[in-house]
MARTIMAR-758039 format. One record per atom (N, C-alpha, C): residue in one letter; z, y negated, x. Coordinates in steps of 0.1 Angstrom, whole numbers, plus 5000, padded with zeros to 4 digits. Example, Ala and Ser with C-alpha at 12.3 -4.5 7.8 and 13.67 -1.06 7.14 Angstrom:
<nodes>
a507850575132
a507850455123
a507850335132
s507150225128
s507150115137
s507950005129
</nodes>
This chain:
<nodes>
x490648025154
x490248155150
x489948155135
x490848095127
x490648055109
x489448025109
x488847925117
x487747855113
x486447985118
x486548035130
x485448115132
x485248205124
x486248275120
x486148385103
x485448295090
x485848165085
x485348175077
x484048145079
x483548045093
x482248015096
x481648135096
x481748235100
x480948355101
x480748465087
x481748425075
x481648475062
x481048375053
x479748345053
x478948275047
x478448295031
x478048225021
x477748275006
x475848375013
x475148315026
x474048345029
x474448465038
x475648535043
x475848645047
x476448745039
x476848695020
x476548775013
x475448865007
x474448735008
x473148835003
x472948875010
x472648875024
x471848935035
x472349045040
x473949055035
x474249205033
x474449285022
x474249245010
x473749274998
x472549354997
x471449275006
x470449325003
x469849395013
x470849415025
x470749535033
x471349665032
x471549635022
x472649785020
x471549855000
x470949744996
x469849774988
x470449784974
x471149694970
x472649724959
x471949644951
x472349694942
x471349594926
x471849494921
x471049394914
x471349244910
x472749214908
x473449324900
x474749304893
x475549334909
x475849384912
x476349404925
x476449284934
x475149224938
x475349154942
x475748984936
x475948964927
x476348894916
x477748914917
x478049034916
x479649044917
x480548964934
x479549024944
x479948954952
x480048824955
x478948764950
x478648594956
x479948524947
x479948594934
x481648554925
x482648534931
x482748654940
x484148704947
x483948584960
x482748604964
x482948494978
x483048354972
x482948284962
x483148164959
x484248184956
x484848274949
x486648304944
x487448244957
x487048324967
x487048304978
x487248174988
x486448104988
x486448004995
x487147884981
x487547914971
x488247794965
x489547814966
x490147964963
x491647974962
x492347954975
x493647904969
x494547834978
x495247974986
x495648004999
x496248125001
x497148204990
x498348114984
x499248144976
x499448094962
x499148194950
x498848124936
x499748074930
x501148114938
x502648064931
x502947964936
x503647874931
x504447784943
x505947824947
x506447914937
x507548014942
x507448064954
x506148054964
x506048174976
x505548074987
x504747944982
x504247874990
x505347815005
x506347824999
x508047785010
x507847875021
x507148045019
x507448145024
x506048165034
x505348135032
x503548165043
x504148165056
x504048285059
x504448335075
x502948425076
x502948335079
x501548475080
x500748525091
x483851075058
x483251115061
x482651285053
x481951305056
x481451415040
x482651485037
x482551505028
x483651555018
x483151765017
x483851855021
x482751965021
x483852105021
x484652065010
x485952165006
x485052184997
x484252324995
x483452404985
x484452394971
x485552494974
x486552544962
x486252354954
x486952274958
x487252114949
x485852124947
x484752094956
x483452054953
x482652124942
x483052264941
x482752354929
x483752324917
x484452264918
x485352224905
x484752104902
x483951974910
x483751824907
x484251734914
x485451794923
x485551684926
x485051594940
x484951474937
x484151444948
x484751314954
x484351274969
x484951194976
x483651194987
x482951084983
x482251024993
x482250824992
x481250805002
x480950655001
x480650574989
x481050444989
x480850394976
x479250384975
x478550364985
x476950384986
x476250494979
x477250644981
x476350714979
x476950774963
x478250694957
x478450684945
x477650614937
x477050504945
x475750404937
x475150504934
x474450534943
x473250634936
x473550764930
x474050824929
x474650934923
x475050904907
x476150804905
x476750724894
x477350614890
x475850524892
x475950364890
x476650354878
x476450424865
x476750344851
x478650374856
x478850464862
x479850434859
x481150334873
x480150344883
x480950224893
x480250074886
x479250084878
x479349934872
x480649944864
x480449984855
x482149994849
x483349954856
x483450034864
x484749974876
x484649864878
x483449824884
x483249674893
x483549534878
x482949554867
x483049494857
x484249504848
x485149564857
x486949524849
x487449574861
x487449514872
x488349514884
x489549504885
x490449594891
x491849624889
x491749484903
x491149474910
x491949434921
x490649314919
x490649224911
x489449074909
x489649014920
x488948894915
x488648784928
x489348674924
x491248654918
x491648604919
x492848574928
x492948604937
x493048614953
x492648594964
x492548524970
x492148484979
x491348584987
x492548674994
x491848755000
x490948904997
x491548904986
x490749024971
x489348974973
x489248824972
x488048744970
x487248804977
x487448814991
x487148755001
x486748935008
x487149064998
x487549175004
x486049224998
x485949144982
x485349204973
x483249144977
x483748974982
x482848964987
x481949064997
x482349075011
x481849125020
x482149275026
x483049335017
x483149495020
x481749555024
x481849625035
x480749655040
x480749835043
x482249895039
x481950055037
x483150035029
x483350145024
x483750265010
x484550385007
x485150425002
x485150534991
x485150564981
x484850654974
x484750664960
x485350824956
x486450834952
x487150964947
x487350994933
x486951044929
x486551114917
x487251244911
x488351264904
x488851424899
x488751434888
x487651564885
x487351534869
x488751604864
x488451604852
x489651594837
x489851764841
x491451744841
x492351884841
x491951934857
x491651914863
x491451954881
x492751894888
x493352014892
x494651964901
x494252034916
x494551894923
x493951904939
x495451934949
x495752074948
x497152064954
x497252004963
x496452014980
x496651914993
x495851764988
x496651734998
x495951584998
x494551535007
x493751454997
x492451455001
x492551325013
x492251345026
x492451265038
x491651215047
x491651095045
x491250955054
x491650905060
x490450895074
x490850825088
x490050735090
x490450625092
x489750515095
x489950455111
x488950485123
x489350425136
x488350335136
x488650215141
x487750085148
x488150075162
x486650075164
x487150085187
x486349965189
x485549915180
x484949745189
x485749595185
x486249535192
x487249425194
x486049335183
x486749235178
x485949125174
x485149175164
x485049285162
x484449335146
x485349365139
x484449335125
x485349315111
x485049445102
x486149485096
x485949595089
x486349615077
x485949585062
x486049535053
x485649665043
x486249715040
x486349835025
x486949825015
x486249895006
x486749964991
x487150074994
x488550114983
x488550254985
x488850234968
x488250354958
x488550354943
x488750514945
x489950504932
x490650674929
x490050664917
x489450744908
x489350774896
x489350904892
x490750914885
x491951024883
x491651094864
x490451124858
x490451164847
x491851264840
x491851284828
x492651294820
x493451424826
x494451394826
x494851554830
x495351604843
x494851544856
x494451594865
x495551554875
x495651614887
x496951584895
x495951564909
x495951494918
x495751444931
x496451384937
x496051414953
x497051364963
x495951264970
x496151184976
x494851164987
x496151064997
x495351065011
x495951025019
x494950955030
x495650815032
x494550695043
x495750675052
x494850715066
x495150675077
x494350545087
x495350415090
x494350325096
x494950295113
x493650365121
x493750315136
x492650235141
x493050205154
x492150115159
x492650095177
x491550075186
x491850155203
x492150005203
x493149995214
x493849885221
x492749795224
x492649645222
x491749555227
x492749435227
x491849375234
x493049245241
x492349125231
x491449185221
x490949055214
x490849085204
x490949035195
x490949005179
x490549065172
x490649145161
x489849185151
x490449205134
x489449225128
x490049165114
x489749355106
x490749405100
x490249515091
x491349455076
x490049435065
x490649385051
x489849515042
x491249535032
x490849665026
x491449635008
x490649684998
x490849664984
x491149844986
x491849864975
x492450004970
x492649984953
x492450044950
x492150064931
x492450234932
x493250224922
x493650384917
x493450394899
x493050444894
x492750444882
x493250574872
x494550584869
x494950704861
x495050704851
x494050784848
x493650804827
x495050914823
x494950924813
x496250964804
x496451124808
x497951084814
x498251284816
x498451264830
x497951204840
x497151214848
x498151174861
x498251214876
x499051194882
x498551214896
x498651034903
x498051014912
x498850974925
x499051094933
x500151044949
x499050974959
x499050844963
x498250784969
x499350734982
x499350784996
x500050705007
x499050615021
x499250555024
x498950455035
x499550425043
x499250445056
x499350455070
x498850355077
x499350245080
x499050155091
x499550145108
x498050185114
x498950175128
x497650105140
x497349965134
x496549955138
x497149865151
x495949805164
x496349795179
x497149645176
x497949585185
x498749485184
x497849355184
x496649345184
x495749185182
x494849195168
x495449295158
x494649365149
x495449245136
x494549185127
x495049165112
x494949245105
x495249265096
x495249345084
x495449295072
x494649295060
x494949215047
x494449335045
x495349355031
x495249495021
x495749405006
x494749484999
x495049484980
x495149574977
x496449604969
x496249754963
x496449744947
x495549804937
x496249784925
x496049924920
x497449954912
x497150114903
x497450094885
x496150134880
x496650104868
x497050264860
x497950264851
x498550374848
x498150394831
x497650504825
x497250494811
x498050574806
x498350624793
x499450694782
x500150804792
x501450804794
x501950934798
x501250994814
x500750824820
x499950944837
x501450864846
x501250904855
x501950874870
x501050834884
x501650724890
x501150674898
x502150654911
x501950704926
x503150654931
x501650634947
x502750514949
x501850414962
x502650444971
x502450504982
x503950484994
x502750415010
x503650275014
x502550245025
x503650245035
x502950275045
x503650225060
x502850145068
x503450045070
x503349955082
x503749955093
x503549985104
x503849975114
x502749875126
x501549835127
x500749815138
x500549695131
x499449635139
x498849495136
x499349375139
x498849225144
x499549165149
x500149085137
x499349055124
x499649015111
x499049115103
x500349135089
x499949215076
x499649105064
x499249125059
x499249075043
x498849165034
x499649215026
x499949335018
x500149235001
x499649314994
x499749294979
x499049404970
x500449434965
x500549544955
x500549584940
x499949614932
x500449534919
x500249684909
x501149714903
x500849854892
x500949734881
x499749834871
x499749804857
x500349924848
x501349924845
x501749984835
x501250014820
x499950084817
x499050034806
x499050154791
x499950224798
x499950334782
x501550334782
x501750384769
x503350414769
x503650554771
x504450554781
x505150644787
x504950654804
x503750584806
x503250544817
x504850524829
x504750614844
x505350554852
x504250504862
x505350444874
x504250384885
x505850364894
x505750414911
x506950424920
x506050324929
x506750214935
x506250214952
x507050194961
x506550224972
x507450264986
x506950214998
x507450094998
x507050025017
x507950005023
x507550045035
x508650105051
x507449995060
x508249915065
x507449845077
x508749815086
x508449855102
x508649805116
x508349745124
x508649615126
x507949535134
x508649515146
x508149435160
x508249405172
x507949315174
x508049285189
x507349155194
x507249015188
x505948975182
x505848815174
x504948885164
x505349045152
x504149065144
x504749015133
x503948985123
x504048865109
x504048985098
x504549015093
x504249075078
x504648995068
x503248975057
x503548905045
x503649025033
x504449055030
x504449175016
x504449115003
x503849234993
x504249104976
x503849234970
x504349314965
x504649384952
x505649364938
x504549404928
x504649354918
x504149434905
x505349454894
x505749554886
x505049494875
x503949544862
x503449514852
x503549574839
x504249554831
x504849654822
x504049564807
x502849664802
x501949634794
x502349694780
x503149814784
x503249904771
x504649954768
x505150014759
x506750064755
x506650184765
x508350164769
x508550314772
x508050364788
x507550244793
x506950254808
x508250234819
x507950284829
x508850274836
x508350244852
x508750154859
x508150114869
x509450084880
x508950124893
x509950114907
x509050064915
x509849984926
x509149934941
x510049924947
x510250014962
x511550014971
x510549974985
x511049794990
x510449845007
x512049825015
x511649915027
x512549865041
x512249845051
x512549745058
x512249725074
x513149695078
x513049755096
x513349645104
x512649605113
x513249505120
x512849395130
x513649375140
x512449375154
x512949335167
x512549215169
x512849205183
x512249065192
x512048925182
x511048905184
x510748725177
x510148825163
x510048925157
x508848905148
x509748915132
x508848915120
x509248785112
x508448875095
x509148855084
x508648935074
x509448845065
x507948865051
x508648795043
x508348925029
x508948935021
x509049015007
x508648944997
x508248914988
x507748904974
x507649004964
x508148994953
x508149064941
x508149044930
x507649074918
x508049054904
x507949144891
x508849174888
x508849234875
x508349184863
x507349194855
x507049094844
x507049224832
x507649174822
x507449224810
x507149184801
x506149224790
x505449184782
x506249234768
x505949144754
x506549184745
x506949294739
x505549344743
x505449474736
x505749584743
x506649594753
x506649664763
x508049694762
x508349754748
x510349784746
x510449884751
x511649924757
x512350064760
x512050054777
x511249964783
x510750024795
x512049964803
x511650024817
x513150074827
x512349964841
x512449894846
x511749824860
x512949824869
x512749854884
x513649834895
x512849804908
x513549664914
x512749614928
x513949584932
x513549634946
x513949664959
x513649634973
x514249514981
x513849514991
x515049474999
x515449575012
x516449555020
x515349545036
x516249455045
x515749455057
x517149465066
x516549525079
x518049535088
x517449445106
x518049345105
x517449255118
x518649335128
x517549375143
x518249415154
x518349315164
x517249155162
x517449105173
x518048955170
x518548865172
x518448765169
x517348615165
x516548675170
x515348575166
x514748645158
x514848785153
x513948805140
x514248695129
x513548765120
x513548695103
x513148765098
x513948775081
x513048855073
x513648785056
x512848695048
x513048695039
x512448795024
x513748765017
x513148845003
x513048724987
x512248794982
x512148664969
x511748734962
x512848804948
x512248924939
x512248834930
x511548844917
x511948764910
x511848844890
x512248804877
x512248834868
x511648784857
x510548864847
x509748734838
x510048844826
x510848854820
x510948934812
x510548874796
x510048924786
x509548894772
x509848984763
x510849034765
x511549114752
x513049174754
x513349204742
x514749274748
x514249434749
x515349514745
x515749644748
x515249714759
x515349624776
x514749654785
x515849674794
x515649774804
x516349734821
x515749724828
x516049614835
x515549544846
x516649524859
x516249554867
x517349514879
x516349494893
x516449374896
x515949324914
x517149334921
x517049374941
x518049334943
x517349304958
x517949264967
x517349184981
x518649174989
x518649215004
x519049195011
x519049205024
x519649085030
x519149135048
x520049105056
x520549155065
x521349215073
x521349275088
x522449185099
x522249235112
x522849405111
x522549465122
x522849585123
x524249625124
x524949665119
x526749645114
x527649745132
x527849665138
x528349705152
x529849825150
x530249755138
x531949875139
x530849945139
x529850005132
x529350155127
x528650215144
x528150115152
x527650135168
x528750195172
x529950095171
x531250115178
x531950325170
x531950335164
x532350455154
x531850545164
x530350585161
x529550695163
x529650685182
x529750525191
x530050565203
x531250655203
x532350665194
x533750695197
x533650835194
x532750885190
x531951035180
x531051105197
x530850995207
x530351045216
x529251025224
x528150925211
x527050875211
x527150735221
x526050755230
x525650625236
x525250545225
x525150435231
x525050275224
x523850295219
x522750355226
x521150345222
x520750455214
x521650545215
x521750685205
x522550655191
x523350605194
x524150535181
x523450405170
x522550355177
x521250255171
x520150285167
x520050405173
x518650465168
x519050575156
x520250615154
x520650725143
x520550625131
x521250455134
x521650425122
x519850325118
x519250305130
x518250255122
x517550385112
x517350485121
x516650575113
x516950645096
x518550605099
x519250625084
x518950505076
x518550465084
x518850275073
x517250335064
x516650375069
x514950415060
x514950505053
x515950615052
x516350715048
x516150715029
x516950625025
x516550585007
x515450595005
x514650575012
x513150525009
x511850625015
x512450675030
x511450755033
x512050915025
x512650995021
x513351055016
x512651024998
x511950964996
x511550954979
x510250974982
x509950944992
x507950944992
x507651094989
x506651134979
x506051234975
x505251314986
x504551234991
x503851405000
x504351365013
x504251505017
x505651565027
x505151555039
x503851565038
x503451495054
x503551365056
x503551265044
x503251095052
x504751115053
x505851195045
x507051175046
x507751175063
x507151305065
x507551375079
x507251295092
x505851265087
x504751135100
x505551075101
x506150995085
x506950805089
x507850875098
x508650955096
x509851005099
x509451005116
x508551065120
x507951095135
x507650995140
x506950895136
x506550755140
x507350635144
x508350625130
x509450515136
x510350565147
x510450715149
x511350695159
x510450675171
x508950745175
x508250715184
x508150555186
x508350485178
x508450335178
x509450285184
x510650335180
x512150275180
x512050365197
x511850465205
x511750515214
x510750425226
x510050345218
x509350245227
x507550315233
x507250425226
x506450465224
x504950435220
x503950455224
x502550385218
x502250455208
x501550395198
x501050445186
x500350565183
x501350665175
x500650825173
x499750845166
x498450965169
x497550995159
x498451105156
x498051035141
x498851205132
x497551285129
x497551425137
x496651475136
x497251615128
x496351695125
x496951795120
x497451915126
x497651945139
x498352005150
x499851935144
x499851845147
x501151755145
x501851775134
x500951705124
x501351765108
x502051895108
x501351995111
x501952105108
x503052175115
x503652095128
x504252105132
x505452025130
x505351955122
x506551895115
x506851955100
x505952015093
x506052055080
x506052175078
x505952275091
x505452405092
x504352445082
x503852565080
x502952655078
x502052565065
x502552465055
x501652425048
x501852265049
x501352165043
x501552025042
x500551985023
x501252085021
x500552015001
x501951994998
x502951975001
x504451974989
x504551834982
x504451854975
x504851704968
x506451744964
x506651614967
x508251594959
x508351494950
x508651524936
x508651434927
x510351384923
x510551274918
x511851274914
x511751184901
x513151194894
x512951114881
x513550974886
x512550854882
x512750744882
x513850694877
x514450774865
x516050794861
x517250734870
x517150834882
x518050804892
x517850714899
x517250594898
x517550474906
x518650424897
x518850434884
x519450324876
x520750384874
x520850514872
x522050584875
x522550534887
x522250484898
x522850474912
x523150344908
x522750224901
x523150094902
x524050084896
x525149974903
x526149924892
x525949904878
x525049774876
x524849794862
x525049894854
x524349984853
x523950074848
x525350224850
x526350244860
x527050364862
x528150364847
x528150464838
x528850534832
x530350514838
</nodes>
C-alpha cells in the first residue's frame, strides 16, 4: 500500500496539479519544496521516538458585513494573494516533516478564515468534511487568521461513508493569533475504519492572545497527529486537549508539543484515551523553553486507561528547558481499568457493564470538562459513549447539538491555566 501512495504522489503530479488549479509560480515552487521535503525525510526527526513508530460558502450576512470571511484557499488566492503569500512564506506548519511535506505538497482543497481586528464571532464558525469515494485521497489546508483583538470559535468535523477499501485524508491546520486575540479551534475525527488520517496542527500565539486546540479521535484505521503551539509574545497562552478511543487493530501515533518563545507565556497539553481489543497508541511530547522565555508556566499530560489485554499505549513526554524561573511539570501514565472500583459501584447496584462504562466515561472527564466550546464538549461526551455502547459512528448535526446543549451552542468556557498547577503536587501550598 506504502508503495502505491508514494508511486502515485509524484514531483510531475505536483505540477500537473499546480497548474490545474492555475496557482502562480511562487505557489507552485512552494510545493515542489514541500514534495522533495517530502520524499527525503525520515518518518521520525528524533531518535527519542524512533523506538515508538506504531503507526462550503460562507453566507452569515451580520459576520460577512463585519469582514469576516471563511471561504477556499482558491478563492482567498484571488481575492488576497499578498497576503496568503505571506502565510505560505513563514509557514507555521513547513516542510520539515515528513508528512507536513507531503500535506503541503499536494493539498488539493482549503480554507481560509479571516477575523478582522476587534470582531468577536460569538458561535463557532463550522466545518464538515465527508468523503464517500474509497481509494481517493483528500489532502487540505485549513489557515485561521485571527487579527488584533478579536475572539473566534471555529469548529471541523471529519467523516467519511463506510468502504471496505482504503483511503487516505491528510490535513495541515495553522491558526494564527495576533496580539489580544483569542482563538477556540476544535477537531472532530470520525472517519470509516479503513480510513488513515495524518493531521498537522500548528497555533502560533502573539503578545497577550490565547489559543486553545481540543481534538477528538475517534475513527480511522491509523492516526498520526502532531501538534505544536508557538508561544510568541509575552503573556501569550496556548491549552491543548486530546481525547482519543480506539478498538479493534486502530494505531494512533500522537505528538504534541509546547514552544515557549517569550516571558511570562503559559502553555498546557492534556490527552486521554482508552483502548479496546488489539489496538495500540503511542504519546509524544515536549516542552522546550527558550532563554528568554522567564516567568512562563508549561504542563503535559498524557494518561491512558487499557480495558483489554492486548491493548498498548505508550507515553514519552519529555523536558528541554533553557532558563530558570520557570514551571514545568510532564506527567504520563497508563493503566488497566482498576476492578475494586467495578467491584464498589456493582455493590452500589450497577451491573458490570454499567459499572465500566460510568468509570470509562469519568476517566475523560479532566479533560473533556476543560474543552472550551460546549458543543464539541457535549458531542465528545455523546460520542464516546455511542462508542463505548458499541454503536456506529454519529453525525453531529445540529438537531443533535441542540439537543444536548439546549436552546444555544456559542458558550465558551474558559478557565485559568493557573489551576493545573495548583492541582499538582509540586506546586500545592
Amino acid at each position: 500500500m506504502a508503495q502505491q501512495v508514494v508511486g502515485a504522489f509524484t514531483e510531475e503530479a505536483v505540477k500537473s496539479l499546480s497548474k490545474s488549479l492555475r496557482e502562480p509560480d511562487w505557489l507552485t515552487k512552494f510545493r515542489l519544496d514541500a514534495y522533495r521535503a517530502f520524499v527525503s525525510l525520515p518518518l521520525e526527526t528524533s531518535s527519542l521516538y524512533t523506538k515508538y513508530s506504531y503507526l462550503s460558502a460562507f453566507e452569515d450576512e451580520k459576520l460577512s458585513s463585519q469582514g469576516v470571511r471563511l471561504m477556499s484557499l482558491h478563492e482567498a488566492l484571488r481575492e488576497d494573494e499578498s497576503l496568503l503569500r505571506q502565510l505560505f512564506s513563514h509557514k507555521l506548519v513547513g516542510s520539515n516533516e515528513k508528512y507536513a511535506a507531503f500535506t503541503n505538497a499536494f493539498f488539493n482543497s482549503g480554507t481560509f478564515v479571516r477575523i478582522p481586528k476587534g470582531v468577536v464571532v460569538a458561535e463557532p464558525l463550522r466545518k464538515m468534511l465527508l468523503t464517500s469515494e474509497p481509494e481517493n485521497s483528500v489532502v487540505e489546508q485549513t489557515i485561521v487568521y485571527a487579527e488584533e483583538g478579536t475572539k473566534a470559535l471555529f469548529s471541523e468535523e471529519l467523516y467519511s461513508r463506510e468502504n471496505s477499501r482504503p483511503s487516505l485524508i491528510a490535513s495541515v491546520v495553522e491558526i494564527h493569533a495576533k496580539s489580544g486575540s483569542s482563538v477556540d479551534f476544535s477537531s472532530t475525527q470520525l472517519l470509516d475504519e479503513n480510513a488513515v488520517f495524518v493531521t498537522n496542527k500548528d497555533a502560533a500565539a502573539a503578545e497577550d492572545a490565547r489559543v486553545s486546540v481540543s481534538s477528538l479521535f475517534l475513527g480511522s484505521a491509523i492516526t498520526r497527529s502532531r501538534m505544536n503551539f508557538q508561544m510568541n509574545g509575552r503573556g501569550s497562552v496556548a491549552e491543548g486537549f486530546e481525547i482519543f478511543f480506539t478498538g479493534g487493530k486502530q494505531r494512533f501515533d500522537l505528538e504534541s508539543n509546547l514552544l515557549h518563545n517569550a516571558q511570562d507565556s503559559t502553555g498546557s497539553t492534556q490527552a486521554r484515551g482508552a483502548l479496546k481489543d488489539e489496538s495500540q497508541s503511542i504519546f509524544k511530547g515536549m516542552i522546550k523553553i527558550v532563554n528568554a522565555a522567564k516567568n512562563s508556566r508549561a504542563y503535559l499530560a498524557h494518561h491512558a486507561m487499557i480495558l483489554d489485554r492486548r491493548a498498548k499505549s505508550d507515553g514519552v513526554p519529555s523536558l528541554e528547558i533553557a532558563t530558570n524561573e520557570v514551571r514545568a511539570t510532564h506527567s504520563a501514565s497508563v493503566a488497566q481499568l482498576d476492578e475494586e472500583q467495578v467491584f464498589y459501584l456493582m455493590a452500589r447496584g450497577l451491573t458490570e457493564s454499567e459499572a465500566k462504562k460510568m468509570l470509562v466515561l469519568g476517566f475523560f472527564e479532566p479533560v473533556l470538562s476543560r474543552i472550551p466550546i460546549e458543543q464539541t464538549r457535549e458531542g465528545a461526551r455523546f460520542i464516546i459513549e455511542g462508542k463505548w455502547d458499541g454503536e456506529k459512528r454519529r453525525l453531529l448535526d445540529r438537531e443533535t447539538l441542540l439537543s444536548l446543549t439546549g436552546e444555544t451552542v456559542s458558550e465558551v468556557k474558559q478557565q485559568q491555566a493557573e489551576d493545573i498547577f495548583e492541582r499538582h503536587y509540586k506546586y500545592r501550598k
